[in-house]
C-alpha positions in Angstrom: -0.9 21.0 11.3 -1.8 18.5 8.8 1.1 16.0 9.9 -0.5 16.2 13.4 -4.0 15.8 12.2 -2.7 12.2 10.5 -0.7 11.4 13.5 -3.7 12.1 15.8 -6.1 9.6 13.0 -2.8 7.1 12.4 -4.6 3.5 12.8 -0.9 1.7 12.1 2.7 2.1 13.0 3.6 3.1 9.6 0.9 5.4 9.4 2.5 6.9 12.7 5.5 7.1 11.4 5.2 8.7 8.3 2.7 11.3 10.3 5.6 12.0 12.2 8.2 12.4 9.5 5.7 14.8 8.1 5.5 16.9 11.3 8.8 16.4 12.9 10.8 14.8 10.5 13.5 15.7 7.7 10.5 16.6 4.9 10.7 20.2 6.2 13.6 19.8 6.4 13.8 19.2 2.8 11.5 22.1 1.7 13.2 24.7 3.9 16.4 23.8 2.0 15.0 24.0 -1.4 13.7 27.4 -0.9 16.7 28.6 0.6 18.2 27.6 -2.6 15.8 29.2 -4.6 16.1 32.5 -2.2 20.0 32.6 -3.2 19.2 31.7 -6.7 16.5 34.9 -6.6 19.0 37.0 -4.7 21.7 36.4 -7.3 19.5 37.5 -10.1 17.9 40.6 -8.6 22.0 41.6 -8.0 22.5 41.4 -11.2 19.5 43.2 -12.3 19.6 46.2 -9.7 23.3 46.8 -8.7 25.0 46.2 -11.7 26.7 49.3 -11.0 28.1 48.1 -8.3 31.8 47.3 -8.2 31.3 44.7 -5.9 28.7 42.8 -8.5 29.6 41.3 -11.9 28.0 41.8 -14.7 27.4 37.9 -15.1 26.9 36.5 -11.5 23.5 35.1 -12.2 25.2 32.6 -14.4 26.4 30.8 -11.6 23.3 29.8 -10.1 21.8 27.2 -13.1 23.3 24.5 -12.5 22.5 24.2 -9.0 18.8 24.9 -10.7 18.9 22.5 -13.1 19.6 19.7 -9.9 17.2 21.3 -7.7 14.6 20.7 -10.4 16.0 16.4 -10.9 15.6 16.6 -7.3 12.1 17.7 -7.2 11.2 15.2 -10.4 12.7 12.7 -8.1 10.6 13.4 -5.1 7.5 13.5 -6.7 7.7 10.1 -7.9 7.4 8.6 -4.6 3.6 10.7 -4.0 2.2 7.8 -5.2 4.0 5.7 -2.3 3.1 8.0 0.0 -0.2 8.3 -0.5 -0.5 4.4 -0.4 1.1 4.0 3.4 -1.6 7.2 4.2 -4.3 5.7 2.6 -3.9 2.3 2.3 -3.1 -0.5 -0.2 -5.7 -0.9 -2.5 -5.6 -5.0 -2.7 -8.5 -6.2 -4.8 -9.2 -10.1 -4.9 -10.2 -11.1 -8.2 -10.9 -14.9 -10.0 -13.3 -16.6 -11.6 -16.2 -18.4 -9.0 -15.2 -20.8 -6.5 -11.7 -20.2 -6.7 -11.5 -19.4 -3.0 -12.2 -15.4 -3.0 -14.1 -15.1 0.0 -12.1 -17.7 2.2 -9.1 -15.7 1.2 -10.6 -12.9 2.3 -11.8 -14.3 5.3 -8.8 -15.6 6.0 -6.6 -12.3 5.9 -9.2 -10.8 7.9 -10.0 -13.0 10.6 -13.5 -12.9 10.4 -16.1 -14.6 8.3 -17.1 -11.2 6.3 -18.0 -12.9 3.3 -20.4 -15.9 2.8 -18.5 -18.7 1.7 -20.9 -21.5 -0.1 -20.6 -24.2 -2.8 -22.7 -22.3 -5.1 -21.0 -20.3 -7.9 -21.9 -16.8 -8.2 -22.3 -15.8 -4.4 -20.9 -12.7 -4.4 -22.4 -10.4 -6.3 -21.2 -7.0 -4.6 -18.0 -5.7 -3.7 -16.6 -6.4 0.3 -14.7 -4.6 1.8 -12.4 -4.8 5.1 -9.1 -3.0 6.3 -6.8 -4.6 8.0 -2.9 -4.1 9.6 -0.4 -6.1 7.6 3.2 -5.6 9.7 2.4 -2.5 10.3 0.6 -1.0 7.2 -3.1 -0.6 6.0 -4.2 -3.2 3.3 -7.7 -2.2 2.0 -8.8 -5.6 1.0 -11.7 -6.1 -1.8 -13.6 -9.3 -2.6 -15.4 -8.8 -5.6 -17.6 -11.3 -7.8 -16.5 -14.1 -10.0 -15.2 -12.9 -12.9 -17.2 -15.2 -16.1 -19.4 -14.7 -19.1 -23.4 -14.8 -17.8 -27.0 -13.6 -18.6 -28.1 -12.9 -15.1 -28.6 -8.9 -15.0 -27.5 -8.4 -10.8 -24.4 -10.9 -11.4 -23.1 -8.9 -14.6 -23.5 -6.0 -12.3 -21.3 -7.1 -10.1 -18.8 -8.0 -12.4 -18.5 -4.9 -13.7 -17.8 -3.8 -10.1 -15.5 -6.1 -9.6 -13.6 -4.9 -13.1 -13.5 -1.2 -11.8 -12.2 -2.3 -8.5 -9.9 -4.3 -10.3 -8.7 -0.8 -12.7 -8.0 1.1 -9.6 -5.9 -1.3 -7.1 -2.0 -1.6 -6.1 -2.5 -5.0 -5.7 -4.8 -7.5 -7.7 -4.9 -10.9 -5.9 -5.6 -12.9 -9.0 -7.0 -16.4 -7.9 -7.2 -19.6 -9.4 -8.4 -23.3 -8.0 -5.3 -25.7 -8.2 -7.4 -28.7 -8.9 -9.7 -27.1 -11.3 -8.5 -28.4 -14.9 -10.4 -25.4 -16.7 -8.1 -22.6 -17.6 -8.9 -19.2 -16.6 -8.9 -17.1 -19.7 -10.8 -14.2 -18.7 -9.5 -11.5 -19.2 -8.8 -8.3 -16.9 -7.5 -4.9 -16.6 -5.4 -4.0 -14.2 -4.3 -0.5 -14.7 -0.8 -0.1 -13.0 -1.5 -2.4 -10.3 1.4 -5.5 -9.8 -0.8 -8.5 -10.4 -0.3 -11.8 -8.0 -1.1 -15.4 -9.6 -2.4 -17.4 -6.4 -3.6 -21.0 -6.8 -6.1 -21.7 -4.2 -7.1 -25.2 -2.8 -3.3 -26.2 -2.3 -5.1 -28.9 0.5 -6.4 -31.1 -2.1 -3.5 -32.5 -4.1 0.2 -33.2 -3.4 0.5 -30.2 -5.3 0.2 -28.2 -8.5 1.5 -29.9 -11.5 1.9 -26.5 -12.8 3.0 -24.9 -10.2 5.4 -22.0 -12.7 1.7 -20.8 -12.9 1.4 -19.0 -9.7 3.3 -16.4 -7.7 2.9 -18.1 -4.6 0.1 -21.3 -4.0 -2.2 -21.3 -0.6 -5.1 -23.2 1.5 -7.3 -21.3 3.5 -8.1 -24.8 5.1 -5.2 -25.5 6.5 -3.1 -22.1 6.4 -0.6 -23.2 3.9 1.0 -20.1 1.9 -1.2 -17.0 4.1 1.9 -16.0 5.8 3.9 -15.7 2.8 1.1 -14.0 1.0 0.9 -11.0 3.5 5.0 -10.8 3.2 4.2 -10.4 -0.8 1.5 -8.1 0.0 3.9 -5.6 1.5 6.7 -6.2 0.0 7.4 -2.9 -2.1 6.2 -0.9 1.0 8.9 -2.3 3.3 11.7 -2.0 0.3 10.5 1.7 0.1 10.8 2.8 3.8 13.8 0.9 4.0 14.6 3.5 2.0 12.9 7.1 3.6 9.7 8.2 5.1 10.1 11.7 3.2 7.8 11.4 1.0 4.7 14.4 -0.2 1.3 12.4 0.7 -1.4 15.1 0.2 -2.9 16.4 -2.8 -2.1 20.0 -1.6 1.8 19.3 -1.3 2.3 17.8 -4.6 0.5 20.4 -6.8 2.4 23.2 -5.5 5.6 21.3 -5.5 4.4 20.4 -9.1 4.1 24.0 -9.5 7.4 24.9 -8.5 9.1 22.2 -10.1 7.5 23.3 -13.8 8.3 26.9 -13.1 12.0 26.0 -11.8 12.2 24.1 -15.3 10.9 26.8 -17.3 13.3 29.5 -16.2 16.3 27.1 -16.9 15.1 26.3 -20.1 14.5 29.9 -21.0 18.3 30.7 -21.6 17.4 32.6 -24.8 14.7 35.1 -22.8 15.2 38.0 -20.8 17.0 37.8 -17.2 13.6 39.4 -16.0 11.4 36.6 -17.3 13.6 33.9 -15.6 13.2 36.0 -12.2 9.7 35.6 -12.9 9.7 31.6 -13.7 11.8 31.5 -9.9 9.7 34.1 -8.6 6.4 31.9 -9.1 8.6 28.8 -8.1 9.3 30.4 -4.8 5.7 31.2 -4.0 4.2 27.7 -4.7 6.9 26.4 -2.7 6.4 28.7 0.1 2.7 27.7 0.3 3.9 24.7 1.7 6.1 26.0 3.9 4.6 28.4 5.3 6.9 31.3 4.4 7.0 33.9 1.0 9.3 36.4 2.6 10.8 38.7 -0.2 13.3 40.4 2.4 15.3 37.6 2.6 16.3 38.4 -1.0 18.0 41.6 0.2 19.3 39.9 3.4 21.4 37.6 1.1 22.5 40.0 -1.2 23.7 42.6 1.3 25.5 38.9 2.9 27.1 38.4 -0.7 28.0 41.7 -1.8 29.0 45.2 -0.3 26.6 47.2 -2.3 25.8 50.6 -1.3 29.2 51.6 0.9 
């Protein structure tokens, strides 16, 4: 339901498709897998434990199923790295334009838009609040901020926003950080990006045969004339086209990754516990099972019987 809920509100095509690997696709696909394999792992345990007697059932038969926990518990580490992915192509990348005045903030932003959202003036200090536009980048959603000039001042609403802009800045993917090619001051300010991947632009490419220090910046642009927008936007989503180059399956809500986060902790605990009871391990895969099953939908403690009486002739 929730996959069909984000198709049904999908505003790109990449938000479509990953709606639709999340509905229809191979992530179910995934979790139905990994709690059949805890199932088995479950059922080979509760043999152990209740038919020992059993001719049918070695003493030690739960020992073959660690291994294939100690991978199922890699695999889940390795899965929940890409939430953050995930919940970026759902969402939207965060990109925050940042700079000191006039370095061509709002025409940038203008520019990527299409529209004249921001006032773009002569005067230093224009923007003192945070703007904010989404727009669809080849297919993804890019949550574009322009934020205030980033310099040292004594006037009370301008500091404000540049504190702003500095918590916008903490939280993005992206940080656009701008400077004016033919401005011979350095930018020294400095800023704090968090985790985001930071992009040196020079701005104002229009009005020099180019930057003598060009090793500077990432990439160098005019809003004027267009120069360096289109290769901007490739830069933009570059990491998101590597990633789904790779595979849509990926958790995206809040809901999914703590309960896989559950079952991932208690999956580790039981194979770390080799010293502790066989019961207390049924327990760590027990709770493992359940977290796991509140995303798929299904807790069904039969199918632990089902597999034993499959695996062994118990009771004849």
């Amino acid at each position: 339901m929730e996959g069909l809920a984000d198709l049904i509100s999908a505003e790109t095509e990449m938000q479509r498709r990953l709606a639709m690997e999340q509905s229809f696709g191979g992530l179910s696909e995934l979790y139905e897998a990994w709690a059949k394999r805890l199932t088995h792992a479950r059922a080979m345990i509760e043999a152990e434990l209740d038919f020992a007697d059993e001719e049918d059932v070695p003493g030690s038969v739960s020992d073959s199923i660690w291994s294939d926990m100690e991978e199922l518990a890699r695999e889940m580490q390795d899965h929940l790295h890409l939430a953050g992915q995930g919940e970026i192509i759902r969402n939207g990348l965060k990109v925050v334009i940042a700079g000191p005045p006039n370095a061509g903030k709002s025409s940038l932003m203008n520019a990527l838009a299409g529209s004249d959202l921001a006032i773009v003036t002569e005067l230093a200090g224009t923007t003192r609040d945070i703007l904010h536009a989404d727009i669809d980048i080849d297919g993804f959603l890019v949550r574009l901020y322009d934020t205030a000039g980033l310099r040292e001042t004594d006037e009370r609403v301008e500091q404000e926003g540049i504190r702003r802009a500095q918590q916008a800045i903490r939280t993005a993917d992206i940080v656009l950080r701008l400077r004016s090619i033919d401005d011979g001051t350095p930018d020294d300010t400095t800023i704090e990006t968090g985790s985001a991947r930071v992009i040196e632009v020079g701005t104002k490419a229009d009005l020099g045969t180019g930057s003598v220090n060009s090793a500077n910046y990432d990439i160098e642009i005019s809003t004027l004339t267009g120069t360096g927008l289109s290769a901007l936007r490739g830069l933009l989503v570059r990491d998101l086209q590597d990633l789904t180059a790779r595979s849509l399956s990926m958790p995206v809500r809040d809901r999914q990754v703590l309960h896989l986060r559950q079952a991932h902790e208690r999956i580790s605990d039981a194979v770390s516990a080799r010293s502790s009871g066989l019961e207390l391990r049924s327990e760590y895969l027990r709770q493992a099972s359940h977290s796991l099953g509140r995303i798929t939908g299904r807790v069904d403690v039969e199918n632990l019987l089902d597999v034993i009486f499959s695996e062994f002739c118990v009771g004849k």
